[in-house]
N, C-alpha and C positions, 0 to 999 in steps of 0.2 A: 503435694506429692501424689503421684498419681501409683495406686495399689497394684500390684505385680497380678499378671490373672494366671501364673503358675511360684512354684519355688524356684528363686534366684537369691543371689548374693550381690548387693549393693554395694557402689564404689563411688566416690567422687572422682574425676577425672581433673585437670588442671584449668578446666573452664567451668570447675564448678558444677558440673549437668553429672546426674547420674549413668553410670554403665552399669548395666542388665548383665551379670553372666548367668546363662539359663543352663539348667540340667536339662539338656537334651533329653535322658530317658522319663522324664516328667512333662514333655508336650502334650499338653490336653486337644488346642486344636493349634494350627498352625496359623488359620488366617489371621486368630485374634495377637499371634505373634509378629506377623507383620503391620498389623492396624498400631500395636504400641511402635514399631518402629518409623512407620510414617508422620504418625502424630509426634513423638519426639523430635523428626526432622522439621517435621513446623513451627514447634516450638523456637527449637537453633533460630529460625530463619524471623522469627518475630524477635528472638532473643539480639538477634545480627541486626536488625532494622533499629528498634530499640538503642542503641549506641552509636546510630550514626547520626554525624554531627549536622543531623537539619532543625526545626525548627520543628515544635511539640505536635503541631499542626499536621505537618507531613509527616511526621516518626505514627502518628495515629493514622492517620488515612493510608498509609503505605502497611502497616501491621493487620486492617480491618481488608483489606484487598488479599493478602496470605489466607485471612480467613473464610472470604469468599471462594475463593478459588477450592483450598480444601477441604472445605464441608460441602461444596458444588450449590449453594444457594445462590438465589436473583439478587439479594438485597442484603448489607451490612451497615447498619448505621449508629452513630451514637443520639441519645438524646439527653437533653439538657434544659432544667433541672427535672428531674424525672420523679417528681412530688403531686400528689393533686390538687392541692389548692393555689398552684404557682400560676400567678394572671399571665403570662407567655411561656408558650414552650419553641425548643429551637431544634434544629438537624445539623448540627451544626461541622457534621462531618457523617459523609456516606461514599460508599460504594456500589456499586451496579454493574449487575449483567446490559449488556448492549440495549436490549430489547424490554427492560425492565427500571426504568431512571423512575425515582424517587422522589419527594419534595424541594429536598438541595437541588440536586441535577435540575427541575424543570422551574427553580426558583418561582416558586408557589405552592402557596397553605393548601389551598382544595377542600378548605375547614376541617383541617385538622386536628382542632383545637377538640374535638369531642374525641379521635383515636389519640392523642397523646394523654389527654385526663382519662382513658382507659385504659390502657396501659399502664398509668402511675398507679389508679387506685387497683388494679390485679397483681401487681405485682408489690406492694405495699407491705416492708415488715416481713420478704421474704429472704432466703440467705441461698435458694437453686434456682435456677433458669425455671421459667413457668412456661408452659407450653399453652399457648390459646384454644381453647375451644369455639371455633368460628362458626358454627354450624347451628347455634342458639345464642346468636347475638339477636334481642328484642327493641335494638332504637334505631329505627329506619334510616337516620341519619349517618348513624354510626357502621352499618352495612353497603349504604354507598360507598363510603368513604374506602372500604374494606375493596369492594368491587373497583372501584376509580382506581386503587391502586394494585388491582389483581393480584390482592394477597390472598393465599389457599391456605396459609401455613406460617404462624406466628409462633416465635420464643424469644423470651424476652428475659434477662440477666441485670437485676438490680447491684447496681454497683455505688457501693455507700462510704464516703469519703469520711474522715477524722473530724474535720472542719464540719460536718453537716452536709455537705452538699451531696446530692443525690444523681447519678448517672443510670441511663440504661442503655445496654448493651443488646439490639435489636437485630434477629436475622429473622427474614422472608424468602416464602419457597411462594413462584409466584407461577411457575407452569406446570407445578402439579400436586398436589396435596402432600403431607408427609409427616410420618410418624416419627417423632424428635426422640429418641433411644436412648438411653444413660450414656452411653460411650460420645454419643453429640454433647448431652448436658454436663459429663465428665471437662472436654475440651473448652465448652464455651466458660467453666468456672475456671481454667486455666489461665485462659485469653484474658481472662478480666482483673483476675492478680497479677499478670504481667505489664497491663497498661495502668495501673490502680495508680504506681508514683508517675506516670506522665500526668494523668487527671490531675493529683493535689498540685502541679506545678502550675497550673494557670492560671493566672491573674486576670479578674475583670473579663471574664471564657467571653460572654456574649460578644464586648467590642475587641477583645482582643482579639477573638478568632472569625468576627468579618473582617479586619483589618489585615489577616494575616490571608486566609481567604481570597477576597479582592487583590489583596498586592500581589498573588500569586494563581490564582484559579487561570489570570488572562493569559499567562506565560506556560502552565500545563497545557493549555487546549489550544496553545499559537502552534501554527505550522510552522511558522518562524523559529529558526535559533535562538535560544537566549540564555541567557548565563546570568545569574550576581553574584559580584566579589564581594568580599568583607571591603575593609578599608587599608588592612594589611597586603591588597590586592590578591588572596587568596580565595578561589571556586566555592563559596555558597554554597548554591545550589543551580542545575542545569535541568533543563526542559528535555524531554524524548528529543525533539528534533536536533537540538546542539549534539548531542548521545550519541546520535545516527550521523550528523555531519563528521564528528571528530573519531568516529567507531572506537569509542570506549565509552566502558560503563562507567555510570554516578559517582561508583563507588571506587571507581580508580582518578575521578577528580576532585570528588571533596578535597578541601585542606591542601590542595594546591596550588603551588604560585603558578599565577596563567603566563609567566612568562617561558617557562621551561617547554612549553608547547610551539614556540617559535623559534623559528630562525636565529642565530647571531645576529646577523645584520638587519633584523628585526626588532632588534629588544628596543631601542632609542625609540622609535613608533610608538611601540608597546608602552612606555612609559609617558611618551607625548599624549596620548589619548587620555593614560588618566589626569595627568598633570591638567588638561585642557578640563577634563570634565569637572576637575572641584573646580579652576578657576570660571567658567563660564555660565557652569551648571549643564553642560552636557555640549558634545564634543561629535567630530566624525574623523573615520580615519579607511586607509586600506593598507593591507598587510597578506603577506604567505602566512600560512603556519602546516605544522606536519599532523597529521591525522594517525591515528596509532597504529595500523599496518603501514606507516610509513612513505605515505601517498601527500606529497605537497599541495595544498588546495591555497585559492586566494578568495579573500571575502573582506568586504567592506563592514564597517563597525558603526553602528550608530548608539552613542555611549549618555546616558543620564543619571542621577541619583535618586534612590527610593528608598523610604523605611521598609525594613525586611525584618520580622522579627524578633520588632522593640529596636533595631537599634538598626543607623544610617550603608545602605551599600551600594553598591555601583548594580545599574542595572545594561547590560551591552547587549542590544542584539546584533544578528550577524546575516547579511546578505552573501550568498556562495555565488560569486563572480566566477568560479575556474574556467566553467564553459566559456563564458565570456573574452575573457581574457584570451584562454588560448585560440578561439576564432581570432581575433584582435592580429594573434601572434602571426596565424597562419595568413592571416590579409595582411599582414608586410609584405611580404615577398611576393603576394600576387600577380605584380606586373611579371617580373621577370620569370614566375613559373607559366604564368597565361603566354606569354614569348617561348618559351621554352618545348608546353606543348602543341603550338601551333607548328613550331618547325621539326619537333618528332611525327607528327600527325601522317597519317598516307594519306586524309583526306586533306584537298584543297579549301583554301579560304581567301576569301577579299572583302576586308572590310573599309565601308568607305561613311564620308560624312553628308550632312543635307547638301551639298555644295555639288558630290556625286567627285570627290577627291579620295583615291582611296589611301586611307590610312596604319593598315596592316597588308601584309598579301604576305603568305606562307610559301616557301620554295615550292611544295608539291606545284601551288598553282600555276608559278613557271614552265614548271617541267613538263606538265599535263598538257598546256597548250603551248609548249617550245616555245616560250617568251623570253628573251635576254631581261635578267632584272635591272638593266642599266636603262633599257624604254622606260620604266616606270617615271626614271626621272625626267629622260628627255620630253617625255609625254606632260610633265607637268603633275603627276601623279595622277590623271583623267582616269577615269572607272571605264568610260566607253573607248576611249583608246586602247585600253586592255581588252578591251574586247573586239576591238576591229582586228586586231594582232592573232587574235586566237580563232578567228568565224573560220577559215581557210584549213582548219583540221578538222570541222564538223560536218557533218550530213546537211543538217536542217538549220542550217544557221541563219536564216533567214527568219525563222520561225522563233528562234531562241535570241535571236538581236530585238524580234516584237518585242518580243515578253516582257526584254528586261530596260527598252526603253518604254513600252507605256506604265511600268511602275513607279511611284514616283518614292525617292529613297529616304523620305515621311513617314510614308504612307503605313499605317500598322497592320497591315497585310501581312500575313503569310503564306507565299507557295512553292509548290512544287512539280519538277519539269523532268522530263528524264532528255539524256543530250548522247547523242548518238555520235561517235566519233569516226572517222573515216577509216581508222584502223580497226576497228571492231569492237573499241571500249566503250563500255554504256555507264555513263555519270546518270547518280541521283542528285540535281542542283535544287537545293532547298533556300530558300531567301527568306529575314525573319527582322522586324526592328531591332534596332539598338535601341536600349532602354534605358537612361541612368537619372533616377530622381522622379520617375516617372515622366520623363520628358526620351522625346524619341532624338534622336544623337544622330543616328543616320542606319545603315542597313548591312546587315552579315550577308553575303553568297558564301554558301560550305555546297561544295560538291564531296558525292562517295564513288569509288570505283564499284560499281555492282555487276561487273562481269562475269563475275565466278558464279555471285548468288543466283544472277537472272537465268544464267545456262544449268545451272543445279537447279533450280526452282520449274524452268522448265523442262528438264528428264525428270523431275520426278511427279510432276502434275503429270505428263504423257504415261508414266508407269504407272500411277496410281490411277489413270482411266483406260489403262491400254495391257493388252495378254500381253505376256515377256516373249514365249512363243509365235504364234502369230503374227504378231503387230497389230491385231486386229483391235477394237474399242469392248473392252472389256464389260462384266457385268452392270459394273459400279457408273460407266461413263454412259453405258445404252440404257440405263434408267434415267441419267439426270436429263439425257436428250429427249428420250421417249414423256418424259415428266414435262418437260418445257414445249410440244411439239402438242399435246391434248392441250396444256393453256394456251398455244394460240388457236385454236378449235374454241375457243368459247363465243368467239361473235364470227363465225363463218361457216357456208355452208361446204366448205371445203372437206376431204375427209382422204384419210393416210391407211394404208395398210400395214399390219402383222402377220409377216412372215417365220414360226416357230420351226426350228428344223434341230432333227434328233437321227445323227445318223444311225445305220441300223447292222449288224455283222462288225460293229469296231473290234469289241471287245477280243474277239478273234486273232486281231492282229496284233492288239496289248498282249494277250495268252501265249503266241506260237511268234510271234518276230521280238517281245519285249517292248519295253517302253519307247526308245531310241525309234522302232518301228510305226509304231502307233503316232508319236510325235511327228514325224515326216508324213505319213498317214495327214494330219490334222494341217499341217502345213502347204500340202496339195490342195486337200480338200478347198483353204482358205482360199488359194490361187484361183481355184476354179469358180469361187462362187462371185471375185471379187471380179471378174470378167462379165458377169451377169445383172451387177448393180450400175447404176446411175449415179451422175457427181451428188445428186441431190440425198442419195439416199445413204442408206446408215448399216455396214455389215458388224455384229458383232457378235464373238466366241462369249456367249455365256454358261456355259457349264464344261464337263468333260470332253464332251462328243459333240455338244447342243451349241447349234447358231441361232443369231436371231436378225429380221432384215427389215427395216422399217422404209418403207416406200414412202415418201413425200407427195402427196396430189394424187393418188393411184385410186382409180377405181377398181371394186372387186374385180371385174373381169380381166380386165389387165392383172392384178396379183394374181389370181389363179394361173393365169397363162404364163407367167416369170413361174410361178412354184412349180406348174408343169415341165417347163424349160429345163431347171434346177434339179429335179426328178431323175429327169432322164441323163440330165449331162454326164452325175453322179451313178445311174445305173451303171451308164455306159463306163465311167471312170474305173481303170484297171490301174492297180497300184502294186505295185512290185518294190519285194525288199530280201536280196540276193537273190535267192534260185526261186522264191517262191514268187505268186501272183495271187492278188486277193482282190478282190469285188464288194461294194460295198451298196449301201441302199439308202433311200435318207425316208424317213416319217415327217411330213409339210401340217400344222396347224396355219390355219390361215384366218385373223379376225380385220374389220373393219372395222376405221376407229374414226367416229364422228364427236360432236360436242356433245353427242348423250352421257359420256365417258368423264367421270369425275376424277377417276384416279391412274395411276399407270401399274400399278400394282392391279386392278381389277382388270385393265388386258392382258395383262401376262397371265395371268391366270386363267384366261377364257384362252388365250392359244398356246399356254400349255397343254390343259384337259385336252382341246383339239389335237395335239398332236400327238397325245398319248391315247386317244380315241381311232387317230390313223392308227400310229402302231395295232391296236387290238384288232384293227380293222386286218390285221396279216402283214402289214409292214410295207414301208416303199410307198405310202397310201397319202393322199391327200386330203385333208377334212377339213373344210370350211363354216366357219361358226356360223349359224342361221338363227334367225328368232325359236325355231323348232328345236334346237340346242338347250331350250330351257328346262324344257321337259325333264331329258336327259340328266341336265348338270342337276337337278335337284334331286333327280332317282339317284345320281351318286353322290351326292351332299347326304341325301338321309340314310344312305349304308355303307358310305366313304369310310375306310380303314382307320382314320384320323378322328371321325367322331369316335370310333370303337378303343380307339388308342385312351383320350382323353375319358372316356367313362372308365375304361379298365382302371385308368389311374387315380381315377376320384374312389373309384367303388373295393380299390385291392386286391384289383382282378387279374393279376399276377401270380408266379409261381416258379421256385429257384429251381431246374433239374440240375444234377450233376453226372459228369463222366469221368470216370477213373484213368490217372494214366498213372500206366506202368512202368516199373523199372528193366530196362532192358538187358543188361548185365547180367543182371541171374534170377531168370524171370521165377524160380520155386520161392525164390524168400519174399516174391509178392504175399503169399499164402502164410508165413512164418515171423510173425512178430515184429512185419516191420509196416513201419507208419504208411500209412495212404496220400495219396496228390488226388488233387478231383479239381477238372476246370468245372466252372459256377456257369450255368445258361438257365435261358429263361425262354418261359412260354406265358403265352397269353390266353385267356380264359374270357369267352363271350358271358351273354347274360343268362344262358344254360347251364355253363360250366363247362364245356366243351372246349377242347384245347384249340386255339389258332396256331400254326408253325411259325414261327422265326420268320422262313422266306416271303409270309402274306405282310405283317406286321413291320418288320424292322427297317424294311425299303421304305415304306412310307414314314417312319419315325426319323428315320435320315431326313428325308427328302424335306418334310416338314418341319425341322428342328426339335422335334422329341425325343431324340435320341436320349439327349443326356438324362432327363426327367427317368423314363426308364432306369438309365444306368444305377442312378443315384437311388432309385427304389432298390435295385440291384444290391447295392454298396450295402445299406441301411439292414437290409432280412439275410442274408449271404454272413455276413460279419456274424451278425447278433447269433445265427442261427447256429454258425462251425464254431464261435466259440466256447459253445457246449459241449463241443465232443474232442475239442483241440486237441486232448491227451493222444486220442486215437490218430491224428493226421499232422502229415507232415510240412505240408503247405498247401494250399487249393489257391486256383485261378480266376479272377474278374476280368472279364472284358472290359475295357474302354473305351466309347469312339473319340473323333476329333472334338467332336462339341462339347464332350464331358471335359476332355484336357484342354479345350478353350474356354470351359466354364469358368466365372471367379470363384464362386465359391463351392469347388470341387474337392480342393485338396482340404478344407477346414472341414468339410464333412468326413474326410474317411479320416484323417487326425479323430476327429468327435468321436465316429464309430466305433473306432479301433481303443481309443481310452475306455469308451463306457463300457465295450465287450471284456476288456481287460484280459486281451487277448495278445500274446509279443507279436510287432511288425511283421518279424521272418515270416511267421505262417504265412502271411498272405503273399500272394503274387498280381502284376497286375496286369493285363494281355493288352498290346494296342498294333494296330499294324504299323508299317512305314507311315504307308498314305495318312493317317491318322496324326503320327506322331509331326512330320515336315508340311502337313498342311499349314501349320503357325510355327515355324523351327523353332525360332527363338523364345517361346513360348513353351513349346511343347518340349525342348532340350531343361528350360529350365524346369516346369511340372515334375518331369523325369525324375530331375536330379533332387527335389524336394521330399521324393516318393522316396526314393535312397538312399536322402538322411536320414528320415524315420522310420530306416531300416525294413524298408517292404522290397520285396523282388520287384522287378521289370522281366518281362517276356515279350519279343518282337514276334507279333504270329503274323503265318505267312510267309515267312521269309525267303526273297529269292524269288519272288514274283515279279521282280523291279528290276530294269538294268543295273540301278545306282545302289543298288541295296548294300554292298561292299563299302561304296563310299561312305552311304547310311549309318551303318553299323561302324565306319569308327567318331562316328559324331554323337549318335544316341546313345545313352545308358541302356546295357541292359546285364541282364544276369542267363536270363536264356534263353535260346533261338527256337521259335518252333517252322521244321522246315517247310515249306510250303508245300501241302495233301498234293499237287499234282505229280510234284515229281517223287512219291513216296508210291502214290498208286500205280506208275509207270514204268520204275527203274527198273523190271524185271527184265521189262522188255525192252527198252529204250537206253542204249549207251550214254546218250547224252543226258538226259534224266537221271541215271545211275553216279555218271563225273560231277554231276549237279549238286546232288546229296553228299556224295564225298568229300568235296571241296567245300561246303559251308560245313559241314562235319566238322575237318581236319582246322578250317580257319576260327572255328569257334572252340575247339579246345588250344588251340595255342595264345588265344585270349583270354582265356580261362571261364568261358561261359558253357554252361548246359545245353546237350541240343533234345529235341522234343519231336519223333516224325511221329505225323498227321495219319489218318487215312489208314489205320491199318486194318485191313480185309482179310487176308488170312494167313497161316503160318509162314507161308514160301516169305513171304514180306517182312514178317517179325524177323525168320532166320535172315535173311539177309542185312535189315537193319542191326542187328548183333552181333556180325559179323564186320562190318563198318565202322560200330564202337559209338551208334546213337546211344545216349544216356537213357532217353523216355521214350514209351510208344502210347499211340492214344488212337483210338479206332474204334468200329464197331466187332470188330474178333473179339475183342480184348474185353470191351466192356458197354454196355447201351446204355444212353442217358435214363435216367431212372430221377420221379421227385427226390430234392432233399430230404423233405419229412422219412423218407424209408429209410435214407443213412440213420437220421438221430433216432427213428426207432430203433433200429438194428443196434446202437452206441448209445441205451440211456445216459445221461447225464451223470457224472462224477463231480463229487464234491471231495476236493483234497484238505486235509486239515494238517494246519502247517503249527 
């Protein structure tokens, strides 16, 4: 009886086990309240093992495994006779952690013989669990032995029968040392009264329990199924894997008849197998049976007799046929399904034999080449007769009659041809041995109609290397040529020119005619230049405004005098879009590309710099790369914006300003208690400390892909920093570019952000333009709307720069408009400026979004935007960017205590 560790009232319950009712107002501590009730439910569960009807052998090894488990040791074992002057000692049952097997488990002493006579004489004439001191063991033998089986931590429980015989009851802590506590030696003196009458029950322990052992260790650890009946045909005992085949537990087949697991028109089997097995001495059979969710399985039985437990039983194991079988079931019907789907097929087939007789042919194949299938017979069923029938609707049938007589229909080749039909259908005909037995039968022709895919395959190869715009060969297509045009330059002295062209006054006609303008703009332009190239050579729209023109064989001089050409055409080039007329200019980079040239990436970049070299040159300028060009490209390599970008970013040479926008409505209660908006901008800081602007920096982070890097330093001090003052504001704004919302791991940062600030979504807002957001729609639509599950604004700034911006805006998420600063600055004076602002005004509250005018300069402007019913203004009247650090100055830090 294990001692209450508070006041309670003791009961017997009708199994005999005591019930604990506890005075709750007398809990000393609670854990040691649940340690009694876990250790009782061990108890039950050795108590429940204990009376199930197996054999003493496994009623112990199954009891000693409860024990391993919930005391958390490596090693449980008994030992036998556990005396010191007994000339053999045994392990005659153990359990183990995976990683920690024992003497039984690795069947070997390991000389053992010196730790089991230490054991006996330590524990000798004791009546509690002894706990070993391993730490001043002095018989070097005796300390291997200890090491060999990385025991840290021994206790050991003298268990002394009626009869004399002596047991020990041995647990091992074997990966990590451990202090054996009264409440352990409490449980292990529990465990050894409860197993005490299985011990006095064993007759002759040593042969009995290798016999019992042996007849059953092989059937625990088979992957195999297996089972033994009594003689009454009633479940023994079952192995894990029968357990898992039939998905019921031990304990719901003990003591039952095995025939209740099968079928009716199973049971005669079921009885034939054992009848066979006493008369022959073991027996085979197959049979269904039902598995206990109910799931019919089939398994063959191979059935013999074995002593189990002092006395004779059936031993059956079980092979799981079901896969079997039901392939089996499903290759009946083969033929007529293999028929079946040849004539659903929309691909054609003719299969024929070594003889070249064909012996299948699918309708399609008729239809495809208009063949009556009544030739087939009169032909004799000929393979090439079906084929001289059908050559009269091909292109190239001459070619496709080669093929398919010099193959021979043996032959264990496989290919493939494509077959051009005269109406415009393009077959993929693929021809493949038949194979049965691994003997070749004769030869499959499957043709596929790939009409659709090859004309789909080919618009989207031309799209995916060609401007949608233009027509022209896009950025992606003029590198992989420009990339394959320097490798044929590696054994020649031949040499190709780069023509970089960046027109100049575009933007002009994007600003004052729109987008619609500017695209017919570009689509002239294309016309013009495409008049000036050669079949040989290569025009392609790589950027906005920017062409590029790779000359094939062209000496410099000749290129200069085409970019000269090209110069003027385009000076001369007058482009008109309604009333108005515009003039445009182009900036020529021009490099020479010989086999000194390892990469295509290293000329693009020498006639970019050139032709950004022309622009600075005053624009319309021609600059051709010279070896004296070196000079140059290295004086702007070592004070290049992009190096300064990249230290700023190592060195946290950044800095968040912010700008105030106002509520336009009732512009006093700016001043009055009510929360503040601040959009979040950045400057950049040299290695003085000296501010660089936005306009030197940000162009080049674009241009070079640093945008996002910025942004995301942005995100990370912007967050961290408002949401210290959050009390005070009511939402503030982040910029986004394209590259940040085509970043992956963009959104799992401001998610992180925004958790670690512990700051609500609402506050934050996140600013991107059109062009930003539709550079990757599908991508940039979805972003969006991920930003808007977790609850963060969206603001389109800009807005109304774009023809399509209307269109735009019912595709994109957003929450609110900021109108684009030109027509905010203008509308005073400008009617159509003024209609401009009004109408995204008026279309953005009937969608229920916030508008935001830019640019606001002075009051005439505030008043009339208030007038108009903008929501926000943001301007330099209103407010001047200013560091963040002076906001949280001005808003120390508040700590709410909730």
């Amino acid at each position: 009886m294990i001692t209450p560790l508070i006041d309670s009232n003791v009961h017997l319950n009708n199994k005999g086990f005591e019930l604990v009712y506890i005075d709750i107002k007398k809990i000393i501590n609670v854990r040691e309240i649940v340690v009694l009730k876990d250790r009782d439910e061990l108890f039950n569960k050795i108590h429940d093992t204990l009376k199930l009807p197996l054999s003493g052998y496994h009623q112990l090894t199954k009891s000693l495994e409860l024990v391993l488990e919930y005391l958390e040791v490596d090693r449980c074992s008994l030992l036998y006779p556990c005396t010191a002057n007994a000339s053999t000692h045994m392990i005659p049952i153990e359990v183990t952690t995976a990683n920690y097997p024992g003497a039984n488990k690795l069947k070997t002493d390991l000389s053992t013989t010196s730790l089991f006579k230490h054991i006996s004489q330590t524990v000798e004439n004791t009546t509690e669990p002894v706990s070993f001191d391993l730490k001043n063991i002095e018989s070097t033998q005796l300390s291997k032995v200890y090491k060999d089986f990385s025991i840290k931590a021994q206790i050991v429980k003298l268990i002394e029968q009626a009869n004399g015989e002596k047991w020990g009851l041995s647990l091992h802590q074997c990966n990590s040392t451990r202090i054996w506590d009264a409440e352990t030696k409490d449980i292990i003196n529990t465990v050894a009264e409860m197993i005490r009458p299985i011990l006095s029950t064993l007759v002759d322990i040593p042969t009995l329990l290798s016999l019992v052992e042996s007849a059953t260790e092989a059937i625990d650890n088979s992957s195999l199924p297996q089972v033994l009946y009594n003689m009454d045909r009633e479940i023994a005992y079952a192995n894990e894997a029968y357990c898992q085949l039939h998905k019921r537990d031990l304990n719901d087949l003990l003591h039952q008849h095995g025939k209740q697991f099968f079928s009716e028109e199973e049971h005669d089997r079921y009885d034939q197998l054992f009848d066979d097995i006493l008369k022959y001495g073991n027996a085979n059979n197959n049979s269904t049976k039902i598995t206990g969710d109910g799931e019919t399985i089939h398994t063959e039985f191979h059935g013999s007799l074995l002593n189990y437990n002092g006395s004779r039983h059936y031993h059956v194991s079980l092979y799981d046929q079901t896969e079997k079988i039901r392939n089996q079931q499903q290759l009946q019907s083969y033929s007529d399904i293999q028929h079946a789907i040849m004539e659903a097929s929309d691909d054609g087939m003719l299969v024929e034999d070594t003889d070249r007789k064909a012996i299948a042919i699918n309708q399609t194949f008729f239809n495809t080449f208009d063949i009556p299938p009544s030739l087939l017979k009169e032909k004799n069923n000929q393979t090439l007769e079906m084929l001289k029938a059908g050559m009269d609707k091909m292109q190239d049938a001459e070619k496709i009659a080669q093929n398919v007589l010099s193959l021979s229909p043996s032959s264990e080749v496989k290919t493939s041809t494509l077959i051009y039909l005269k109406n415009g259908t393009i077959l993929d005909l693929a021809s493949f041995p038949l194979i049965h037995d691994k003997t070749i039968k004769g030869r499959v022709w499957y043709f596929k109609d790939i009409t659709e895919n090859t004309l789909l395959t080919q618009k989207l190869g031309f799209e995916a290397t060609h401007d949608p715009l233009t027509k022209l060969v896009n950025r992606r297509g003029f590198d992989e040529e420009l990339s394959r045009s320097i490798n044929d330059l590696k054994d020649s002295n031949a040499v190709h020119a780069l023509l970089y062209l960046d027109l100049d006054q575009f933007k002009i006609i994007n600003d004052s005619g729109g987008h619609a303008a500017g695209d017919m703009a570009l689509i002239e332009v294309s016309q013009l230049l495409l008049k000036q190239v050669r079949s040989a050579d290569l025009l392609a729209r790589v950027g906005g405004d920017e062409f590029c023109i790779l000359l094939k064989d062209c000496p410099p001089d000749a290129a200069h005098a085409l970019g000269e050409q090209i110069r003027q055409d385009i000076e001369d080039f007058i482009f008109i879009s309604g009333d108005k007329e515009y003039n445009l200019g182009v900036s020529i980079g021009i490099v020479t590309i010989d086999k000194s040239f390892n990469s295509y990436e290293d000329v693009l970049k020498l006639a970019d710099t050139s032709c950004y070299l022309a622009k600075e040159a005053g624009r319309n300028q021609i600059h051709i790369h010279t070896n004296a060009d070196q000079a140059v490209a290295l004086r702007l390599q070592q004070n290049n914006i992009v190096s300064q970008i990249n230290d700023a970013l190592k060195a946290n040479r950044f800095e968040c300003y912010v700008q105030k926008i106002r509520t336009v409505s009732n512009e006093d209660s700016n001043t009055k208690n009510t929360l503040s908006n601040y959009e979040v901008l950045v400057r950049m800081l040299d290695a003085d400390g000296s501010i660089i602007a936005p306009n030197v920096f940000l162009p080049a982070a674009e241009r070079y892909k640093l945008m996002y890097k910025i942004d995301h330093w942005v995100i990370k001090n912007s967050i961290q920093a408002m949401a210290t003052i959050q009390e005070q504001v009511d939402w503030f704004s982040i910029n986004l570019s394209g590259q940040t919302i085509a970043h992956q791991g963009s959104f799992e940062l401001i998610k992180k952000c925004i958790d670690d600030a512990n700051i609500p979504p609402h506050k934050i807002c996140f600013e991107i333009t059109e062009t930003a957001a539709i550079t990757n729609p599908e991508f940039g639509v979805s972003f969006l709307n991920k930003l808007q599950q977790l609850g963060c604004l969206i603001a389109l700034d800009d807005f109304g720069s774009g023809l399509s911006s209307y269109e735009y805006l019912k595709r994109l998420p957003a929450d609110i408009l900021k109108i684009d600063g030109q027509f905010i600055q203008n509308m005073l004076y400008n009617p159509l400026d003024l209609a401009m602002v009004k109408s995204i005004n008026e279309i953005s509250h009937i969608m229920g979004k916030k508008t935001v005018g830019e640019y606001v300069e002075n009051e005439a402007t505030l008043k009339k935007m208030k007038d108009i019913g903008i929501d926000f203004a943001q301007g330099f009247y209103l407010d001047t960017p200013k560091p963040l650090r002076t906001i949280l100055e001005a808003h120390p830090m508040q700590i709410t205590l909730e």
